[in-house]
Residue frames as qw, qx, qy, qz and C-alpha x, y, z in Angstrom:
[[0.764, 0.171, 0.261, -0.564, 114.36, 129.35, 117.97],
 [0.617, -0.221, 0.753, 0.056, 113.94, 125.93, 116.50],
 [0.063, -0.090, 0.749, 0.653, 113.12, 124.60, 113.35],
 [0.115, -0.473, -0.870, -0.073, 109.93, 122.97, 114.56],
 [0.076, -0.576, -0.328, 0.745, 108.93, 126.34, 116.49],
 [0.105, 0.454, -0.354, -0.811, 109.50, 128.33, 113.36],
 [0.197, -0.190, -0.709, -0.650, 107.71, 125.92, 110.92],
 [0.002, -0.541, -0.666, 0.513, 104.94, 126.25, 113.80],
 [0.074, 0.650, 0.072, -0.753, 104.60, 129.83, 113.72],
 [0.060, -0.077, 0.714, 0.693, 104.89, 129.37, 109.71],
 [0.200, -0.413, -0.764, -0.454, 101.55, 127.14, 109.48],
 [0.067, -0.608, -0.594, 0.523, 99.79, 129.07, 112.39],
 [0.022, 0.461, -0.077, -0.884, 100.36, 132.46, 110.29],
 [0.012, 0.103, -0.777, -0.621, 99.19, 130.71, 107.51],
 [0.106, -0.365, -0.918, 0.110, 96.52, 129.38, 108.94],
 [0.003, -0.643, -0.643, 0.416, 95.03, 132.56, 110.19],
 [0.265, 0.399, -0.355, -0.803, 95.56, 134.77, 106.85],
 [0.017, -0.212, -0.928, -0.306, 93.79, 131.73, 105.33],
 [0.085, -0.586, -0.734, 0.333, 90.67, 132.81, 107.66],
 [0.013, -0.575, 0.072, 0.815, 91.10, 136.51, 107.15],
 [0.222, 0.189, -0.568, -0.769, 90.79, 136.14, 103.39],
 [0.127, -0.338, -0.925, -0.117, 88.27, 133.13, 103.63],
 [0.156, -0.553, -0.702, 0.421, 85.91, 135.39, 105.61],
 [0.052, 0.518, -0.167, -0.838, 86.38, 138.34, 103.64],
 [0.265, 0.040, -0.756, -0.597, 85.15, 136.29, 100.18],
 [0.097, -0.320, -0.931, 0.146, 82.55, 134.81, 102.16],
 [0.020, 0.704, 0.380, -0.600, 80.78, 138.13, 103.01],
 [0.029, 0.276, -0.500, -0.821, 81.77, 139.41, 99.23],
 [0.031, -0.133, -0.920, -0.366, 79.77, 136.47, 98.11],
 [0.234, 0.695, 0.605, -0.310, 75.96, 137.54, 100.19],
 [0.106, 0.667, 0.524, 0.519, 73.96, 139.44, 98.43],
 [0.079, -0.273, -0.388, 0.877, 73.17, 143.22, 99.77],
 [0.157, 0.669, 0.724, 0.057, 70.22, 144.52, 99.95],
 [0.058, 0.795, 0.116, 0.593, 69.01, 148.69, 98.94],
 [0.318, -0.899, 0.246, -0.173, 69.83, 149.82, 102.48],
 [0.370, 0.707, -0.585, 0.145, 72.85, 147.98, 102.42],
 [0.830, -0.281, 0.376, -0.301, 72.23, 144.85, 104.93],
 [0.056, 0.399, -0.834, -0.377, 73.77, 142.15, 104.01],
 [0.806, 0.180, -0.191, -0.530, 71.38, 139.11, 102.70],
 [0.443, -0.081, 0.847, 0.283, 72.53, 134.72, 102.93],
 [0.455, 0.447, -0.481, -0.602, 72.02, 133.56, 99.80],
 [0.912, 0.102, 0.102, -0.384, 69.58, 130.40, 99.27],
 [0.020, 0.441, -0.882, -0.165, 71.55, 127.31, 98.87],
 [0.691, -0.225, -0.627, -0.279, 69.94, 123.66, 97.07],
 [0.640, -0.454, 0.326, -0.527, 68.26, 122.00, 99.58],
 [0.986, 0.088, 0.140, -0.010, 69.16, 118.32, 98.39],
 [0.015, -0.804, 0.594, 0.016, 72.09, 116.61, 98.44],
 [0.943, 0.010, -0.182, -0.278, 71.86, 112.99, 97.32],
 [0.534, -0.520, 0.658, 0.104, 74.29, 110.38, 99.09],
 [0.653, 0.506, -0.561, -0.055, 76.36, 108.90, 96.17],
 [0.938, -0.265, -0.091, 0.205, 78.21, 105.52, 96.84],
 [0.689, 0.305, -0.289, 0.590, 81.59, 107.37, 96.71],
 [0.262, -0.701, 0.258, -0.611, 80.63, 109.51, 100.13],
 [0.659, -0.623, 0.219, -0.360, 80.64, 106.25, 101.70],
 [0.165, 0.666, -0.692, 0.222, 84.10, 105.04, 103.47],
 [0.966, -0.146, -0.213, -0.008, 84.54, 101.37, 104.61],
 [0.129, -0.594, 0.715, -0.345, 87.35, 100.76, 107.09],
 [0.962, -0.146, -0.002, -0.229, 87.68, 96.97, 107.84],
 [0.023, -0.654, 0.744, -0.133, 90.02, 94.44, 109.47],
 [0.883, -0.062, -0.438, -0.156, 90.55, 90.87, 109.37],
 [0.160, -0.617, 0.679, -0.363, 91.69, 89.45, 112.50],
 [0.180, -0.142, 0.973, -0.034, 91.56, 85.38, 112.69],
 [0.094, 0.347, 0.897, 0.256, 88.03, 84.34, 111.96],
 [0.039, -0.795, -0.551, 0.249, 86.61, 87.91, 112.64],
 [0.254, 0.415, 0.366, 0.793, 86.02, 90.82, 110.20],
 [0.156, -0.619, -0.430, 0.638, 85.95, 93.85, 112.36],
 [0.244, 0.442, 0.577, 0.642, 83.96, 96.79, 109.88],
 [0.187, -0.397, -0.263, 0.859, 84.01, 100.47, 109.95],
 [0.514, 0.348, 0.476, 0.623, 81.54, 102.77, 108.33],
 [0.210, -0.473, -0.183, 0.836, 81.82, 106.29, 107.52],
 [0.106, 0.554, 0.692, 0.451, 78.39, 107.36, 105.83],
 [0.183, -0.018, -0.225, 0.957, 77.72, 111.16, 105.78],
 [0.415, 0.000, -0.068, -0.907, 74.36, 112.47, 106.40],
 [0.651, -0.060, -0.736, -0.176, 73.30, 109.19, 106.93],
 [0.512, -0.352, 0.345, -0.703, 71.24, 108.46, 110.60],
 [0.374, -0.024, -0.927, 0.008, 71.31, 104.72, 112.10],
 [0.028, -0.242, -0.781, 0.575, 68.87, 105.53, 115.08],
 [0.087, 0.708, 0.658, 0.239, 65.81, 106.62, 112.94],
 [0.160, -0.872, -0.381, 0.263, 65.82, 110.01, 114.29],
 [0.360, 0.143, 0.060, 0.920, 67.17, 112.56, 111.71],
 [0.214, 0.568, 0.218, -0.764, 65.69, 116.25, 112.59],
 [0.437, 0.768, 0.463, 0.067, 63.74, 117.38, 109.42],
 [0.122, 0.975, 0.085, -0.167, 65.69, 119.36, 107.26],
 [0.353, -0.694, 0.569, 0.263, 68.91, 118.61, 107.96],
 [0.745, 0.534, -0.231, -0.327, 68.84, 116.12, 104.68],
 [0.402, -0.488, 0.741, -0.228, 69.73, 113.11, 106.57],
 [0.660, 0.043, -0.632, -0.405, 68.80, 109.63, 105.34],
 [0.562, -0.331, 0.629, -0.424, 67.58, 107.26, 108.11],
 [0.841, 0.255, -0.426, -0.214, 68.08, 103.40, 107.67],
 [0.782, -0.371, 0.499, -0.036, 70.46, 100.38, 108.51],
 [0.277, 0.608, -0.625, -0.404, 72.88, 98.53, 106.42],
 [0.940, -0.074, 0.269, -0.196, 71.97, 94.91, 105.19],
 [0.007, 0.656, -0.730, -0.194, 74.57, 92.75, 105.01],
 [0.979, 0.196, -0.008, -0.050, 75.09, 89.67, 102.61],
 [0.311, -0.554, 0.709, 0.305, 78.29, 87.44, 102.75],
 [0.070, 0.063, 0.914, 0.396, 78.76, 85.59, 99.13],
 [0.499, -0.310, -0.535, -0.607, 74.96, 86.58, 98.04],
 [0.522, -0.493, -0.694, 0.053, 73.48, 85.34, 101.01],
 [0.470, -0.766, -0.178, -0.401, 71.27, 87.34, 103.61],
 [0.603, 0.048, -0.682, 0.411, 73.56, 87.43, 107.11],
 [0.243, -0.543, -0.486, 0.640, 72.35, 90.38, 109.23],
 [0.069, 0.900, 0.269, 0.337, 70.96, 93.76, 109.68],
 [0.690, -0.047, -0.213, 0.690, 73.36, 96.24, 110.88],
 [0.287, -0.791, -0.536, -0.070, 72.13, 98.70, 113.42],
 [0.557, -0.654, 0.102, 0.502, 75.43, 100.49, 113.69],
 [0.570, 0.789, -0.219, -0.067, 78.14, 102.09, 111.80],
 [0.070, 0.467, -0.878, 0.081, 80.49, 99.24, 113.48],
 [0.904, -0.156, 0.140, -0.373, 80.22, 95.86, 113.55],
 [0.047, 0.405, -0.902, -0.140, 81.67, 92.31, 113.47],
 [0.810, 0.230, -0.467, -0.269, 81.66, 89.85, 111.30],
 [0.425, -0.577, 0.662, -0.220, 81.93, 86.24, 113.14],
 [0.684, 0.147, 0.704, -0.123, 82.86, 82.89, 113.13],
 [0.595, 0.656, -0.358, -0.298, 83.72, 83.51, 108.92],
 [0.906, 0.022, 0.263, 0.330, 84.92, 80.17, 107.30],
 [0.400, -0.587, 0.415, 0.568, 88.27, 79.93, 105.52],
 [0.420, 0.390, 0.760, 0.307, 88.23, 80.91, 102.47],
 [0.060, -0.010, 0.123, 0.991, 87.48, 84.04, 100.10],
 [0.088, 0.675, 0.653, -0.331, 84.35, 85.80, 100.65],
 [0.053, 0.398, 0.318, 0.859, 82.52, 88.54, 99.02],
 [0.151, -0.381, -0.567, 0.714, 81.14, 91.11, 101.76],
 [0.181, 0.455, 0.236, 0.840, 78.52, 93.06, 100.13],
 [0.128, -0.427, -0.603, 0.661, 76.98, 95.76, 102.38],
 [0.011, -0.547, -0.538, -0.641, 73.51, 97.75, 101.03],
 [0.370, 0.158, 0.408, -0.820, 71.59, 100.84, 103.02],
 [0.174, -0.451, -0.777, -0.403, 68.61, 100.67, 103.06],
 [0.435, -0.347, -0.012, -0.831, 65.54, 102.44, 104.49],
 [0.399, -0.088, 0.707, -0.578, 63.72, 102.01, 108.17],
 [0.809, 0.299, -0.021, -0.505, 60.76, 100.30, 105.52],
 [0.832, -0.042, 0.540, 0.120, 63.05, 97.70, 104.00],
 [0.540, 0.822, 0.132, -0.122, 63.42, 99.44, 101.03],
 [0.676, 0.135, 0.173, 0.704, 67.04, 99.87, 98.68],
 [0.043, 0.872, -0.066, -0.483, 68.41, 103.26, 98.53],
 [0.761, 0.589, 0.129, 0.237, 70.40, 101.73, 95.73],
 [0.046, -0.920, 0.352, -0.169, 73.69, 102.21, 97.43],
 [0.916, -0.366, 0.149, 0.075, 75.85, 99.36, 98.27],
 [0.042, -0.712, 0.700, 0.045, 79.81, 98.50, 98.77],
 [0.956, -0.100, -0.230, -0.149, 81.49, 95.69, 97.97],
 [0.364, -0.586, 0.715, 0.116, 84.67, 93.62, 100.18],
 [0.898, 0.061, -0.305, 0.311, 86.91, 90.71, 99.68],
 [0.515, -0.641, 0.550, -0.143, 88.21, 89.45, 102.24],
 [0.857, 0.089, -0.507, 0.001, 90.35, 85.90, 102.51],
 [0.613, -0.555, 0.446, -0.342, 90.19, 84.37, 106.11],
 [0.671, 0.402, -0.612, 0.117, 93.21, 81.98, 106.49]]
């Protein structure tokens, strides 16, 4: 057998005593009721989106600033389910302080940017217009 084979088999074994032991503490952790059932146990219902859950991927390519984002719990088509502690919204985007778009996606592109350094800032907000009081900021410099 190879090397690669063998460190296979290595992280597979690993992988599934991980589970084994994970799943055992998991069931340690419910609660049990008097006939001996087991019980979940109540977890918070809130979970506020901080600015450091959300991830910005972005690329400059000649005069166009192609922009990824990766915002958990976070719902661009208005339609989180109830419950699921989703935020629903759009991201407004300002180049250099200035209004440029609404951004109805978690991709978009930037066009048609002059040369020259820019400040990209990018704010959710709410389906109302409103600030969650979340925003990123780029720099870019389009040459």
């Amino acid at each position: 057998m190879n090397k690669k084979k063998a460190l296979l088999l290595a992280t597979g074994f690993i992988f599934i005593v991980s589970l084994v032991i994970f799943g055992f503490n998991y069931t340690d952790s419910a609660k049990q009721n008097e006939s001996g059932n087991i019980q979940a146990i109540e977890a918070s219902s809130v979970y506020p989106l901080m600015e450091k859950d959300w991830a910005i991927n972005y690329r400059v390519k000649k005069q166009r600033i192609y922009v990824e984002n990766i915002i958990p719990r976070f719902s661009f088509q208005g339609n989180a389910p109830e419950g699921m502690n989703r935020l629903d919204g759009y991201i407004a985007v300002f180049i250099n302080g200035k209004w440029t778009m609404n951004a109805n996606k978690s991709i978009f592109i930037l066009k048609n940017m002059s040369q020259g350094k820019h400040k990209i800032t990018l704010q959710l907000k709410k389906k109302d217009g409103s600030d969650y009081g979340i925003k990123k900021n780029i720099y870019v410099h389009i040459r």
